[in-house]
Wavefront OBJ file of the C-alpha trace (Angstrom):
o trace
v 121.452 81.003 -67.252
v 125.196 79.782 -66.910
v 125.585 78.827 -63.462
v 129.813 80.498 -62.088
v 130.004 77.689 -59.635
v 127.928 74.727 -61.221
v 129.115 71.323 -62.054
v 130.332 70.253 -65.678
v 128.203 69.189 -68.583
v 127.708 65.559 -68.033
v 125.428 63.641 -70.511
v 125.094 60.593 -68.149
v 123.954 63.383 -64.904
v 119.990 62.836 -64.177
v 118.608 66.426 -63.457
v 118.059 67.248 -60.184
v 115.691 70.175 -60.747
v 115.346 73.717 -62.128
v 118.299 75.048 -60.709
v 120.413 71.794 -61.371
v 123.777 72.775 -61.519
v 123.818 75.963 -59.090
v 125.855 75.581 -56.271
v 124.996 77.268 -52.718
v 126.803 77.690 -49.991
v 124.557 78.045 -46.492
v 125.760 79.487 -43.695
v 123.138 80.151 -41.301
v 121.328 78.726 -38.851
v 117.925 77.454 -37.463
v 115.240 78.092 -39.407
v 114.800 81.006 -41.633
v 118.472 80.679 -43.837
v 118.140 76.737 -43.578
v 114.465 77.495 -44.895
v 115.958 79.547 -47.884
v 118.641 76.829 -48.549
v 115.915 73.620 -48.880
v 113.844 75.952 -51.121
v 117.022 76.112 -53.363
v 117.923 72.558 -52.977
v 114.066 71.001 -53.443
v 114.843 73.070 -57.137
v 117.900 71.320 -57.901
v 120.541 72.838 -56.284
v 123.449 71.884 -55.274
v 123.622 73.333 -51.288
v 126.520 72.778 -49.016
v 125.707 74.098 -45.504
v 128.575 74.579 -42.964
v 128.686 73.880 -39.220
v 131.187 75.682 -37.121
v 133.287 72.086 -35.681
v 131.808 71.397 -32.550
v 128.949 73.444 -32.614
v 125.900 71.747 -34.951
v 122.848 73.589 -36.201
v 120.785 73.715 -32.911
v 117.591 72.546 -35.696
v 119.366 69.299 -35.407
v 117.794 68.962 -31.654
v 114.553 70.542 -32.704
v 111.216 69.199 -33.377
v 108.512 67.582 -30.993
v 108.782 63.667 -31.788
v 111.757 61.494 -30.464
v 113.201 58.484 -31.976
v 116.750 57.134 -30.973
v 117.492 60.337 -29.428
v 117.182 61.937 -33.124
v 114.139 64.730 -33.722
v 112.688 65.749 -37.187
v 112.442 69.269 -37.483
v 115.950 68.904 -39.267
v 114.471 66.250 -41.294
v 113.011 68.136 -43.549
v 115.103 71.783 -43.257
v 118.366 69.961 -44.093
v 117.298 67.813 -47.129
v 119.159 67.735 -50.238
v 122.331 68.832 -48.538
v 125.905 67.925 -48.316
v 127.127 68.582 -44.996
v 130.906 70.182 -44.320
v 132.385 71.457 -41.041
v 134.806 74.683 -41.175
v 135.269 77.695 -39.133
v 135.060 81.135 -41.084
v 137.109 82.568 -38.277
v 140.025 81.307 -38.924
v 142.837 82.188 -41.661
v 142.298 78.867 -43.202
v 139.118 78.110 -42.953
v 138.758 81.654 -44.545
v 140.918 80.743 -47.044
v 138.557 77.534 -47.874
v 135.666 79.336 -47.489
v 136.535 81.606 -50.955
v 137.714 78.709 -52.306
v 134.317 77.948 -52.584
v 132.723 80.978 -53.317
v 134.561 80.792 -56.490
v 132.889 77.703 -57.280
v 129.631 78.584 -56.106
v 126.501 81.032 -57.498
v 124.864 81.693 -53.837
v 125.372 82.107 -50.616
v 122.808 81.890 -48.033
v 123.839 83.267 -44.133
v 121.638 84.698 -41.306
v 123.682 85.922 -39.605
v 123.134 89.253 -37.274
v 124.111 91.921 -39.450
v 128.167 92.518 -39.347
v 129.492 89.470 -38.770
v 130.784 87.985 -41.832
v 132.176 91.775 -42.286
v 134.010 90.540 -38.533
v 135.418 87.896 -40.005
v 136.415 89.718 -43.826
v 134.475 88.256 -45.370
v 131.970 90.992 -46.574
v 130.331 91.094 -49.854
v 133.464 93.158 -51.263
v 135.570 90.528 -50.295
v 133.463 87.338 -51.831
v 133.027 89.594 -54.728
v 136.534 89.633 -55.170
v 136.942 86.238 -55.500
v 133.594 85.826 -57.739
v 131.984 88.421 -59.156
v 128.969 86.922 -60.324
v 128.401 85.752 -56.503
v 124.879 86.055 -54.793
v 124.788 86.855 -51.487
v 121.610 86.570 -49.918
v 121.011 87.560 -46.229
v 118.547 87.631 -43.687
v 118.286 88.947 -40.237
v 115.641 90.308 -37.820
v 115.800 93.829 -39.442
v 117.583 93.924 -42.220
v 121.105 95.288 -43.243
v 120.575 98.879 -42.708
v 118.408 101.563 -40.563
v 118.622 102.445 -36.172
v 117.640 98.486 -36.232
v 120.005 96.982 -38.007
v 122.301 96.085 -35.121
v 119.779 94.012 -33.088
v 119.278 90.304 -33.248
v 116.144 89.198 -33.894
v 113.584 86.173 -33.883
v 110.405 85.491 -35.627
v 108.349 86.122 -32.632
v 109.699 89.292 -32.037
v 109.325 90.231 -35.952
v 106.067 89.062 -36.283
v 104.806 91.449 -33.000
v 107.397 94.653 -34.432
v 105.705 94.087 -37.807
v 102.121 94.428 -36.572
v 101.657 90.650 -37.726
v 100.941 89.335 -34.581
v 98.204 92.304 -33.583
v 95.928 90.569 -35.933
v 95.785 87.537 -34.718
v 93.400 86.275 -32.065
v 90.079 87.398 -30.412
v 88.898 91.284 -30.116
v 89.783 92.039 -26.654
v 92.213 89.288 -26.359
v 96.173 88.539 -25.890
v 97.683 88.335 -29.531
v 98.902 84.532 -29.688
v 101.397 82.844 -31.969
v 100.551 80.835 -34.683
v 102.363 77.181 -33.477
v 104.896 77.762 -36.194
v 107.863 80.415 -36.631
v 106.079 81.721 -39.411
v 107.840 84.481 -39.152
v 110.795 82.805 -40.206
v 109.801 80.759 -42.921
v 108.142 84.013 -44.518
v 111.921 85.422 -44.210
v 112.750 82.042 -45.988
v 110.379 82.045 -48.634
v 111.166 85.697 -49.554
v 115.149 85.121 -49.293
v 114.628 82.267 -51.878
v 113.068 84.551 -54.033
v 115.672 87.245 -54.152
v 117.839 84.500 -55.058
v 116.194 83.891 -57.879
v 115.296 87.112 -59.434
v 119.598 87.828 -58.612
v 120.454 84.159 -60.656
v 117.880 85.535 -63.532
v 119.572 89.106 -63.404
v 122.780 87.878 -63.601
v 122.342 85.812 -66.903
v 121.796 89.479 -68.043
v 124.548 91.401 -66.657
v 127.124 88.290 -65.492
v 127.278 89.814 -61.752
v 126.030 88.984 -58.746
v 124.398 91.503 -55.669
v 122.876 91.311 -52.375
v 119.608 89.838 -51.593
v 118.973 91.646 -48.364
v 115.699 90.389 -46.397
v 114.024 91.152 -42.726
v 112.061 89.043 -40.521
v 109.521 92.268 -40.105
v 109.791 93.204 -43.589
v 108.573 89.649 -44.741
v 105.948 89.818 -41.988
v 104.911 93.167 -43.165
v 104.491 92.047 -46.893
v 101.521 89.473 -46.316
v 99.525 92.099 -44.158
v 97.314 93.105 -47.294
v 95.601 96.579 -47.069
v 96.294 97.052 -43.636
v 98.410 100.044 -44.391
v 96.704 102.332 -47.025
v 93.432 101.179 -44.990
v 94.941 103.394 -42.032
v 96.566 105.613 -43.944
v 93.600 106.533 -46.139
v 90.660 106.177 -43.407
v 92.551 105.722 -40.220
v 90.965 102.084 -39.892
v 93.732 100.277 -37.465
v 93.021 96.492 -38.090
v 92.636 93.853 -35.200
v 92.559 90.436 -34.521
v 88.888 89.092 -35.813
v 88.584 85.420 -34.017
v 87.570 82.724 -36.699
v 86.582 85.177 -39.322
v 87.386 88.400 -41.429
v 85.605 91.550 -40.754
v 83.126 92.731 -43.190
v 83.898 89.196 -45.358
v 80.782 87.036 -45.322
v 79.779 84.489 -44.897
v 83.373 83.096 -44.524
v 83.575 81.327 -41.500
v 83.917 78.036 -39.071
v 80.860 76.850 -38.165
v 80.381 73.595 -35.689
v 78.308 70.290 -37.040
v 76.374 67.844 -35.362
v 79.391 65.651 -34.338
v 80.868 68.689 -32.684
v 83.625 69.496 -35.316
v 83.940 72.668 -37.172
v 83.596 73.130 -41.007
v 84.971 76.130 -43.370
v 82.329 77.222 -45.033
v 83.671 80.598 -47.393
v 80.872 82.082 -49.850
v 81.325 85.900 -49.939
v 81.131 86.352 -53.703
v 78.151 87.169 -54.721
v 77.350 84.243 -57.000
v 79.013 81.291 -54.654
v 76.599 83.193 -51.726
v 73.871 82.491 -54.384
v 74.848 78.633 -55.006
v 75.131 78.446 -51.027
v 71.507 79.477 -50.380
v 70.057 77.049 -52.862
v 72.203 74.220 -51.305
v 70.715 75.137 -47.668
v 66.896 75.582 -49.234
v 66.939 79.038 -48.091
v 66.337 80.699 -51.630
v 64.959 83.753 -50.536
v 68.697 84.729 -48.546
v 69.834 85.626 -51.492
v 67.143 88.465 -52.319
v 67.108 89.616 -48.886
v 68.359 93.543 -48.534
v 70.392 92.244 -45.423
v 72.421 89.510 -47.718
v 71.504 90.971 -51.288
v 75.072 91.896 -52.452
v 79.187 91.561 -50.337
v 78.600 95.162 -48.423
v 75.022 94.146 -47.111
v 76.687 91.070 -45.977
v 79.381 92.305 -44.072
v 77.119 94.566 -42.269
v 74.947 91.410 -40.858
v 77.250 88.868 -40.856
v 76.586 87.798 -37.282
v 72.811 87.555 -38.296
v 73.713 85.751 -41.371
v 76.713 83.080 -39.616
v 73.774 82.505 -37.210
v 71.742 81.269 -39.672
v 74.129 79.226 -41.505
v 75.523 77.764 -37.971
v 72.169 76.550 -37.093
v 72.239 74.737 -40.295
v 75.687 73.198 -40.122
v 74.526 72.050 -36.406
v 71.887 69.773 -37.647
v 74.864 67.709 -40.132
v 77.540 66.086 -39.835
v 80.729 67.383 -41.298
v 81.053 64.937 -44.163
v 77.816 65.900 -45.691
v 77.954 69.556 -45.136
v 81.209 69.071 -47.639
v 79.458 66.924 -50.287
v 76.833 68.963 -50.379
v 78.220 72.664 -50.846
v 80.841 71.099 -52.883
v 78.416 69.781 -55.607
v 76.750 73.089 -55.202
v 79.879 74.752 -56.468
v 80.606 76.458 -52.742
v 83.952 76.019 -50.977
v 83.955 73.783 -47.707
v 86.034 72.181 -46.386
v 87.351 70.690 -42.848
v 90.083 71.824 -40.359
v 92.072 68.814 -40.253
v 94.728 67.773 -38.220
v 98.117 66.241 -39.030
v 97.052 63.064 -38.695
v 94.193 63.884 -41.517
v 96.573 65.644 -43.510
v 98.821 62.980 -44.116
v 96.178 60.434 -45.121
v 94.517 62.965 -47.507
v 94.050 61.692 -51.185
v 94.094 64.952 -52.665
v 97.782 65.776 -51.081
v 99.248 62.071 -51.586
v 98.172 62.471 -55.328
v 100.034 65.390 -55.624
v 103.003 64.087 -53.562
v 102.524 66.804 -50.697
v 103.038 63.930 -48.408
v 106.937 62.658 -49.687
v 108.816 60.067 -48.189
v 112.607 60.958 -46.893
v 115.079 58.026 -45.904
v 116.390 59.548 -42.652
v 119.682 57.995 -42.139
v 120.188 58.505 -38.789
v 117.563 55.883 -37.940
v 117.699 54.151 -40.687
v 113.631 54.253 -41.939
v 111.727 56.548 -44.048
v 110.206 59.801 -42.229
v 107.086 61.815 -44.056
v 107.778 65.493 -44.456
v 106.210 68.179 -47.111
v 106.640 67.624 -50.859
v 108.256 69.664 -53.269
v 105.914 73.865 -53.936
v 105.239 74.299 -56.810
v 104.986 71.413 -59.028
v 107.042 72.695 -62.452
v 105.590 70.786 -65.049
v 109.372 70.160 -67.228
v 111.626 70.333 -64.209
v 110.135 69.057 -61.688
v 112.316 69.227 -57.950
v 113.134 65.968 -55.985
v 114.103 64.972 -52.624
v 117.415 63.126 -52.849
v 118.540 63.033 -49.556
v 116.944 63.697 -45.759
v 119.705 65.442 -44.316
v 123.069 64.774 -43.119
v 123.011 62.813 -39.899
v 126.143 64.256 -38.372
v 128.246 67.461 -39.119
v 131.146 66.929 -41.675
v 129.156 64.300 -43.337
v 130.539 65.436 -47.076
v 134.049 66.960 -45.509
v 135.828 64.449 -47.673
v 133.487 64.725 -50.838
v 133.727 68.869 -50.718
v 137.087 69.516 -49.724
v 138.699 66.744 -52.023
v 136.593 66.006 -54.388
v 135.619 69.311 -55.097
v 138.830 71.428 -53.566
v 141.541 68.675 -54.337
v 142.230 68.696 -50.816
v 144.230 65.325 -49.782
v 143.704 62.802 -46.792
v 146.621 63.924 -45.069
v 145.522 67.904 -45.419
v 142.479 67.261 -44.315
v 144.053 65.627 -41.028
v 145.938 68.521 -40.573
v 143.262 70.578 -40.604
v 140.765 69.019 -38.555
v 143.978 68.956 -36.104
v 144.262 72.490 -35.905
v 139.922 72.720 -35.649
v 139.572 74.232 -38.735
v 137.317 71.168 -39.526
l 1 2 3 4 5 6 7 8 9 10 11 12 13 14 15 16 17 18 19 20 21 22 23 24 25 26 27 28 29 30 31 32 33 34 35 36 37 38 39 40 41 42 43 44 45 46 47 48 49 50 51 52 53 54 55 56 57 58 59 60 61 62 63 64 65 66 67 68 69 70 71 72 73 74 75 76 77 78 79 80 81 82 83 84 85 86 87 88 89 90 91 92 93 94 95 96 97 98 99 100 101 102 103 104 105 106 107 108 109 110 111 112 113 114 115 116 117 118 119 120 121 122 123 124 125 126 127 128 129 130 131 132 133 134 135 136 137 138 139 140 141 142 143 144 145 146 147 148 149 150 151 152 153 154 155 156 157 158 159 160 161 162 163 164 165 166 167 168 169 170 171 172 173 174 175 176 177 178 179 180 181 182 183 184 185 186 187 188 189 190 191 192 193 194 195 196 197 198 199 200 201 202 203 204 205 206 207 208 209 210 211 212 213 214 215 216 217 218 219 220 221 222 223 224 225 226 227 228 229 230 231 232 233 234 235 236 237 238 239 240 241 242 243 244 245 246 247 248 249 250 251 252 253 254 255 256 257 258 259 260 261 262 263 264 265 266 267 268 269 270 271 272 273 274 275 276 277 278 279 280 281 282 283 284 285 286 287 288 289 290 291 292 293 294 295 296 297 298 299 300 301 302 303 304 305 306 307 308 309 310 311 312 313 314 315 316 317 318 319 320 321 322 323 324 325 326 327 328 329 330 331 332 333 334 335 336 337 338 339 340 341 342 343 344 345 346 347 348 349 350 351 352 353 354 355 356 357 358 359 360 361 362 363 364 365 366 367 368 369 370 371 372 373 374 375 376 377 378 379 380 381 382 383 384 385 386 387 388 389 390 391 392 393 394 395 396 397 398 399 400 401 402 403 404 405 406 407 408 409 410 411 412 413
C-alpha cells in the first residue's frame, strides 16, 4: 500500500508501526473520533488532530483523577498526536485545511451529520483535492435515514440500539456500564473501515467514505439477539451475573467474601470441573449430563458449585480449576489490574511521559500485538492546543513565521 499523504522514504526513519507513513487528519471530538484516531496512531500513523482556537477538546478536562489541575482521560485518547489549531470555518483556514488533505490518506471527524458539508467541505470537495482520500465518519446515527439529523451520545445509542436492555437484573432499571462503551465500539469499528478503505485503495488508488453509527456499532456485538426474535419471538433481557441457559458460567462468592468467575459450559471443561470439586457423579447426572440439561437447572447446579466456592478462598479456587484445565479467574479491580504479571508481560500496562506534569502516567498498551510491526507509544498527548502549529504548518505546509502571525491574528489559528 502507497500511502497519498505519507512521508518520504527515509533510510535513517525508525518505523513507527504498521501504518507508518499514513497521515490522518482528526477532526472530532471527545471520545468516539479521538478513539478512532489513537487506534490509527498506536499502528503507526501519523495523526494530526485540530482544535477550533479557543475552544480545546472538552476530553482534555475529562477523567476522574486530578494532578496540577491536568486529568487523564486525554492521556491516553490523544497519544501519538501532533496537535494544530485552525478553524474550518473560515476561508483560510479552509484553504489550509485541503492543503492537508492533499497530503494526507484519512480523515477522521464526528461531527453531527452536515456540518463539514456547512462549511464546503464535503467529501466531493476533499475528493477534489485528493482522490485517494478516506473519509471516515461517525455520528449517533449515521449519515443517512429519518435519524440522521439528530445528535447523539453513547448513552443514548446504547439504549436506541437495545444494548442497554440487556444489561442488569430481571425486573430491574437497565444501568450503564461505567464506560461510554458505546463510543469506543463506534471507535473501534471507525478504525476498521479505515483500514479495509487504505487496503481497497492499494487496489483501485481511490479513497470512499467510512460511514459508522453509535447504534449500529452497539447493535453489532448483540449476538443472536435478532434472528432469536425473529425466528422464535424470544426478546432477550438483562440476566444479572450470568447468561441464560449458559452453565455453569457464573460469579460465585469465596470464603473471604470476594467473587470468582468460574465458566465451564462445554461439555468436557464441565467434566474437568466436577473432578476438581470431587463431585464425579455431576457429570453423569440427567440434570447436568450434556449444555441443554444444564441450562435447564442451572440455579440447582450454581447452588452447588457456590456452596463449594464458599468454603475457599479465592486464590485456591483459581489454582485449582486452573490445573484442572477449567477457566477461573477473579474480578479485579484497577488497582489489581495494573500489578498483574500476565498484562505487564505483555505490556498491557505501558508507560506514557505526560508532559503537562512532567512524570510518566500508566494507560493501556498497544491491541493487538503484530508480531513484525509491532505499534508504539511515542508521545502522551499534546499538553496545550497548537502544540505542532509551527511543525505542521511550516514544516509540512512551508508556511513562514511571519504568516503564521498573521494568521493567528486574524483567529484562524
Amino acid at each position: 500500500m502507497t500511502p497519498t499523504g505519507g512521508r518520504e522514504a527515509d533510510p535513517a526513519h525508525t518505523p513507527t508501526g504498521a501504518l507508518d507513513g499514513v497521515r490522518v487528519i482528526e477532526v472530532g471530538t471527545l471520545i468516539s473520533g479521538p478513539f478512532a484516531g489513537r487506534l490509527l496512531g498506536d499502528m503507526g500513523a501519523e495523526v494530526i488532530k485540530i482544535e477550533p482556537p479557543g475552544a480545546p477538546d472538552p476530553l482534555r478536562t475529562w477523567g476522574q483523577a486530578e494532578l496540577d489541575g491536568e486529568h487523564f482521560f486525554w492521556t491516553v485518547h490523544a497519544r501519538n498526536k501532533k496537535a494544530i489549531t485552525l478553524d474550518l470555518r473560515t476561508p483560510r483556514g479552509r484553504e489550509l485545511f485541503l492543503e492537508l488533505v492533499e497530503r494526507s490518506d484519512v480523515i477522521v471527524e464526528n461531527f453531527r451529520p452536515g456540518t463539514l458539508e456547512k462549511w464546503d467541505l464535503g467529501y466531493d470537495v476533499l475528493r477534489d483535492r485528493n482522490k485517494g482520500i478516506i473519509l471516515v465518519r461517525v455520528s449517533g446515527y449515521g449519515q443517512t435515514g429519518p435519524d440522521a439529523h439528530r445528535a447523539g451520545y453513547a448513552s443514548v445509542a446504547e439504549a436506541a440500539s437495545g444494548l442497554r436492555h440487556l444489561n442488569g437484573f430481571p425486573g430491574g432499571p437497565p444501568p450503564r456500564l461505567a464506560l461510554s462503551i458505546g463510543d469506543s465500539l463506534a471507535g473501534m469499528f471507525a478504525a476498521q473501515g479505515a483500514l479495509a478503505a487504505l487496503y481497497r485503495r492499494s487496489v483501485t488508488g481511490e479513497g470512499q467514505v467510512v460511514d459508522t453509527a453509535l447504534t449500529e456499532s452497539c447493535l453489532a456485538v448483540q449476538e443472536s439477539t435478532i434472528p432469536d426474535y425473529d425466528v422464535g419471538g424470544v426478546v432477550r433481557g438483562p440476566s444479572g451475573t450470568r447468561l441464560e441457559g449458559i452453565a455453569p458460567s457464573n460469579i460465585y462468592k469465596t470464603a473471604d467474601g470476594s467473587w470468582v468467575v468460574i465458566a465451564a459450559n462445554q461439555d468436557t471443561v464441565f467434566r474437568r470441573l466436577c473432578l476438581a470439586m470431587d463431585r464425579a457423579e455431576l457429570a453423569t447426572d440427567d440434570r447436568f449430563a450434556d449444555h441443554v440439561a444444564r441450562g435447564r437447572n442451572q440455579d440447582e447446579l450454581d447452588k452447588i458449585i457456590g456452596d463449594w466456592a464458599a468454603e475457599r478462598h479465592p486464590g485456591d479456587i483459581i489454582d485449582v480449576l486452573s490445573a484442572a484445565g477449567v477457566i477461573a479467574g477473579p474480578i479485579n479491580t484497577v488497582a489489581e489490574v495494573v500489578v498483574d504479571p500476565q498484562l505487564l508481560s505483555r505490556g498491557m500496562i505501558a508507560e506514557h511521559h505526560d508532559e503537562r506534569i512532567g512524570r510518566t502516567v500508566l494507560g493501556p498498551g498497544i491491541v493487538p500485538v503484530l508480531s513484525e510491526s509491532p505499534g508504539s507509544i511515542r508521545s502522551a498527548g499534546p499538553s496545550r492546543p497548537g502544540r505542532h502549529n509551527e511543525e505542521v504548518f511550516s514544516g509540512l505546509l512551508g508556511r513562514t513565521a511571519e504568516q503564521l502571525d498573521e494568521l493567528r491574528a486574524e483567529g484562524v489559528l
